[in-house]
C-alpha positions as a LaTeX table, in Angstrom:
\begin{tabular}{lrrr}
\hline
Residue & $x$ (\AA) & $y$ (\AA) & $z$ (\AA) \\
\hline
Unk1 & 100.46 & 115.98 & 113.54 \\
Unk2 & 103.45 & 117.49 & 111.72 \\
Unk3 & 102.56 & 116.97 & 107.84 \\
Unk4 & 106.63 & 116.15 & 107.21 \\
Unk5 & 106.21 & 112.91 & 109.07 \\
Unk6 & 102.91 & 111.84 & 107.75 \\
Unk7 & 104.99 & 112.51 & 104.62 \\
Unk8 & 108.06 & 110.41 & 105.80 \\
Unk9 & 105.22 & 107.57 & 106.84 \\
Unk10 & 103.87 & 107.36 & 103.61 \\
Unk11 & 107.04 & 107.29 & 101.63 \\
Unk12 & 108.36 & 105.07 & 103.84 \\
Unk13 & 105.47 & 102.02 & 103.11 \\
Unk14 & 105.45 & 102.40 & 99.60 \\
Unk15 & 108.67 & 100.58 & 99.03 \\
Unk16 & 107.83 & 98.01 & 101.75 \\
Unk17 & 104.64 & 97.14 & 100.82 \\
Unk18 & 105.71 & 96.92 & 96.88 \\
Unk19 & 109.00 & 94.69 & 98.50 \\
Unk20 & 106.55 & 92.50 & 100.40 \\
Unk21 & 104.04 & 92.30 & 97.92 \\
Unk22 & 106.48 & 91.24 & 94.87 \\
Unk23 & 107.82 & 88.47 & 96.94 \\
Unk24 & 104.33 & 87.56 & 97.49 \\
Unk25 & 104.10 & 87.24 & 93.86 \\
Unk26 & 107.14 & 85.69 & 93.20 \\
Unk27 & 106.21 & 83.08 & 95.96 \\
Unk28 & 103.39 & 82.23 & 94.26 \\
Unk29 & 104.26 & 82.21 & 90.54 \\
Unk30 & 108.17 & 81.15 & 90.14 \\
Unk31 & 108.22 & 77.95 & 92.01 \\
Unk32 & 110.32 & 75.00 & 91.92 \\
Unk33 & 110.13 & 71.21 & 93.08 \\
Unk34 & 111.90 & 69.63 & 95.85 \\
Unk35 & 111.69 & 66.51 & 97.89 \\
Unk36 & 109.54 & 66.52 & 101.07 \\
Unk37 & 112.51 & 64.90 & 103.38 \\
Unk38 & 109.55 & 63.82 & 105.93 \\
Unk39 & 107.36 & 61.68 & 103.08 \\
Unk40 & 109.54 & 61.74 & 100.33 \\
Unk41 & 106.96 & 63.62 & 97.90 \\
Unk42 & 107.61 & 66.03 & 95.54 \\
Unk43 & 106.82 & 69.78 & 96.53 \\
Unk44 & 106.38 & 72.84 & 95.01 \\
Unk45 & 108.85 & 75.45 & 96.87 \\
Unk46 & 108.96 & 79.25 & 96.30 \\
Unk47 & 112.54 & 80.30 & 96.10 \\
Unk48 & 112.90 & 84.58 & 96.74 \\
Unk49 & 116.20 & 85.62 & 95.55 \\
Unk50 & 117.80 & 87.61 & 98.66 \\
Unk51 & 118.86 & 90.51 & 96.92 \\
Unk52 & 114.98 & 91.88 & 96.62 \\
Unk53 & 115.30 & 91.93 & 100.06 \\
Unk54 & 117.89 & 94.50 & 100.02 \\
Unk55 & 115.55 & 96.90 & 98.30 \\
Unk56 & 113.72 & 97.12 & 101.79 \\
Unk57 & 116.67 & 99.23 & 102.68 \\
Unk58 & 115.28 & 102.46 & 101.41 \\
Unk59 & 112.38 & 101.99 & 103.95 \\
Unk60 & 114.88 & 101.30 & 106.80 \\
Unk61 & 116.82 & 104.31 & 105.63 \\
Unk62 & 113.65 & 106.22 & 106.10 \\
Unk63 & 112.64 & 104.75 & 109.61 \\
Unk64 & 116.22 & 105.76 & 110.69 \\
Unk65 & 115.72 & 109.91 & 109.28 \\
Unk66 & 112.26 & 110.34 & 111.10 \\
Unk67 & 113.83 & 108.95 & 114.24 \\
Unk68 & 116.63 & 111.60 & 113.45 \\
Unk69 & 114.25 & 114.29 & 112.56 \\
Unk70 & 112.24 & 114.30 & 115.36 \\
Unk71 & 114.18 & 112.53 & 117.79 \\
Unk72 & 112.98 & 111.78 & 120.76 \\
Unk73 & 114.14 & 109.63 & 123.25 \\
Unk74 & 110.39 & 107.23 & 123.83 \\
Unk75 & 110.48 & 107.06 & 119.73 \\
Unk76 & 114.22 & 105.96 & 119.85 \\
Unk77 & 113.68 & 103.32 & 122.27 \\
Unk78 & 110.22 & 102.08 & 120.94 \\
Unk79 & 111.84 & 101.94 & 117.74 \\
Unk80 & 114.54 & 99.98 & 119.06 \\
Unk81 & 112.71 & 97.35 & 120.62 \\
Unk82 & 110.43 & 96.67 & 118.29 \\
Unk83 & 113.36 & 96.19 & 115.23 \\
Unk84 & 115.17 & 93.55 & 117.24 \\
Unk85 & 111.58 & 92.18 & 118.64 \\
Unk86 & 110.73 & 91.72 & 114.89 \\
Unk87 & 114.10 & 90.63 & 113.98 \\
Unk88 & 114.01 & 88.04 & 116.54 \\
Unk89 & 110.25 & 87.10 & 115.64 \\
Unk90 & 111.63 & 86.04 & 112.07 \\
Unk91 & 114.41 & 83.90 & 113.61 \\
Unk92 & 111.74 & 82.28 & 115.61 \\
Unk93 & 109.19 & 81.50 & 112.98 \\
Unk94 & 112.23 & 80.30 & 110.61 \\
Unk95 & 113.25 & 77.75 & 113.87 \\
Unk96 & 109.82 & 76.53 & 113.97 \\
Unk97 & 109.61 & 75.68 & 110.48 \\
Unk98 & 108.39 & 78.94 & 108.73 \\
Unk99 & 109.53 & 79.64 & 105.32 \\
Unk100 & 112.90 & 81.88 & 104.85 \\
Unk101 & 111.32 & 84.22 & 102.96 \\
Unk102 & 108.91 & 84.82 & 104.97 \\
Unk103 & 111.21 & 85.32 & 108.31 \\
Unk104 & 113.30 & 87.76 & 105.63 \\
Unk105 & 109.32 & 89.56 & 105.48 \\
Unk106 & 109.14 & 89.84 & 109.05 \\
Unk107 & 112.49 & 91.64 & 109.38 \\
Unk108 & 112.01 & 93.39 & 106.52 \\
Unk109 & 109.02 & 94.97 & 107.96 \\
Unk110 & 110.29 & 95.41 & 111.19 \\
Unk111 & 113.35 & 97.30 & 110.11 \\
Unk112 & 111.11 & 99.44 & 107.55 \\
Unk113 & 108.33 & 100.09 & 109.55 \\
Unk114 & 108.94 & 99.19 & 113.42 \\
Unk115 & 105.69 & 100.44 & 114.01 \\
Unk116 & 102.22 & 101.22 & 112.01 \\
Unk117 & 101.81 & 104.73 & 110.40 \\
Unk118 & 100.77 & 107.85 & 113.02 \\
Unk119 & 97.14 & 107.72 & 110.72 \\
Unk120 & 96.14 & 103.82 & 112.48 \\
Unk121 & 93.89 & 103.98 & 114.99 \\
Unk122 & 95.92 & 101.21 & 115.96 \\
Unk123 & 99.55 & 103.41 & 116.61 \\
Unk124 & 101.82 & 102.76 & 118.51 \\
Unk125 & 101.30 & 98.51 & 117.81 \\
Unk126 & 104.51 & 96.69 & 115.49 \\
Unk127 & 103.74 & 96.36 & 112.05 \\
Unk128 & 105.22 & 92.88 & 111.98 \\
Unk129 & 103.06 & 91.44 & 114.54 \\
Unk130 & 100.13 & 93.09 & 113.26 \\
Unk131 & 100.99 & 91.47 & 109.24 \\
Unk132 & 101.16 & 88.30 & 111.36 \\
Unk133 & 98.24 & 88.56 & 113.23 \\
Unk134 & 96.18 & 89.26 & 110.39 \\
Unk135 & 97.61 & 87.03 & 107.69 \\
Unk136 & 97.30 & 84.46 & 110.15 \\
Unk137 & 93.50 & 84.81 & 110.82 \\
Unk138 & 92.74 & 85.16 & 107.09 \\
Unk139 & 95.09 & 81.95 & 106.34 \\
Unk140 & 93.07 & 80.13 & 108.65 \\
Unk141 & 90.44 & 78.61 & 105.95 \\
Unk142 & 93.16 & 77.63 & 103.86 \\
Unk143 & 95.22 & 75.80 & 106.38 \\
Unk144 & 91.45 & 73.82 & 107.75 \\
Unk145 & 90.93 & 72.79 & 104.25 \\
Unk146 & 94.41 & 71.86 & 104.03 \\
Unk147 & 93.91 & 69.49 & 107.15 \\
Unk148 & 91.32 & 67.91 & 105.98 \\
Unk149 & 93.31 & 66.12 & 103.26 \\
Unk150 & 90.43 & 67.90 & 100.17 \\
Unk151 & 92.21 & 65.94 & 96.96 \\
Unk152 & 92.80 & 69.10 & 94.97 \\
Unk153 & 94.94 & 70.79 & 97.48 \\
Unk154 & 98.27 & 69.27 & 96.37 \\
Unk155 & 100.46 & 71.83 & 97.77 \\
Unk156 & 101.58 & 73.48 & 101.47 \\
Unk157 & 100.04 & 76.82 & 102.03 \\
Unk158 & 102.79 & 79.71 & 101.17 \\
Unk159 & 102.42 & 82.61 & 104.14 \\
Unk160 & 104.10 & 85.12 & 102.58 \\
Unk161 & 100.51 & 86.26 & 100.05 \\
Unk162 & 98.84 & 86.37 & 103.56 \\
Unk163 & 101.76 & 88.34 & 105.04 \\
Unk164 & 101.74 & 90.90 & 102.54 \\
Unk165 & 97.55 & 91.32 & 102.89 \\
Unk166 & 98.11 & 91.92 & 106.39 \\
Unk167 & 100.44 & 94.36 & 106.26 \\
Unk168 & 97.85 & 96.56 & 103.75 \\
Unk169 & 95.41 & 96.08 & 106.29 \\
Unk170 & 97.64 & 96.82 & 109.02 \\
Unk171 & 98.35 & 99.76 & 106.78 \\
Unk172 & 95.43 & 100.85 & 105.80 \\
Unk173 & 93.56 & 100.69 & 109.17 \\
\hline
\end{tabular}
């Protein structure tokens, strides 16, 4: 493996992970109320300002060198399909009800990172479905206990901490 573009990897998920996990915290710590239109109850909403998205650039600058740097055409085209599959996976989950900020995470990490970094065992799988994946098992718990109507659990679970936890571990693995 060419050191240069474990180089590129690495730079590359430093600014998405520290994008995706500041919105993490931001969902979690600056939140505001609004009315449930379903029940009429009042709701504690994380609102992400969209320009910290645009930070995520930088890692979608990077994705866009390595392709030129060692262009091939199977890397192009991989590449390629799995930035408009993840673009279109955040459209989804925003049509089924997801959160905007966390469709913005999906295409944010699809953009910066199509794919996981050449160290996974895991390569050549899409980041963003991977994040999912494993936020998604790990959220699990949280959304049981949620069902099961426990009195201190006022509030909806917020995907976007379990988003960002699966994209280390998609990361690190």
């Amino acid at each position: 493996m060419n050191a240069l573009v474990l180089i590129l990897e690495l730079i590359r998920f430093i600014p998405l992970l520290a994008v995706i996990g500041y919105a993490a915290y931001y969902d979690l710590t600056k939140v505001t109320f609004e009315t449930d239109q379903k029940s009429g109850e009042s709701i504690k909403v994380g609102n992400i300002p969209n320009k910290l998205w645009r930070y995520a650039i930088i890692g979608g600058s990077l994705t866009a060198l390595e392709t030129l740097l060692f262009f091939s055409i199977p890397l192009l085209v991989i590449n390629v399909i799995f930035i408009c599959a993840s673009i279109g996976f955040g459209f989804f989950t925003y049509l089924l009800g997801g959160g905007g900020a966390d469709s913005k995470a999906f295409m944010t990490i699809g953009v910066s990172a199509p794919l996981v970094p050449l160290w996974s065992f895991l390569w050549p799988v899409p980041t963003a479905f991977l994040a999912f994946m494993i936020g998604s098992v790990i959220a699990l718990p949280f959304l049981i206990l949620r069902k099961t109507k426990i009195s201190f659990w006022k509030r909806p679970i917020r995907f976007l901490p379990f988003i960002f936890i699966g994209l280390l571990i998609s990361v690190i693995l």
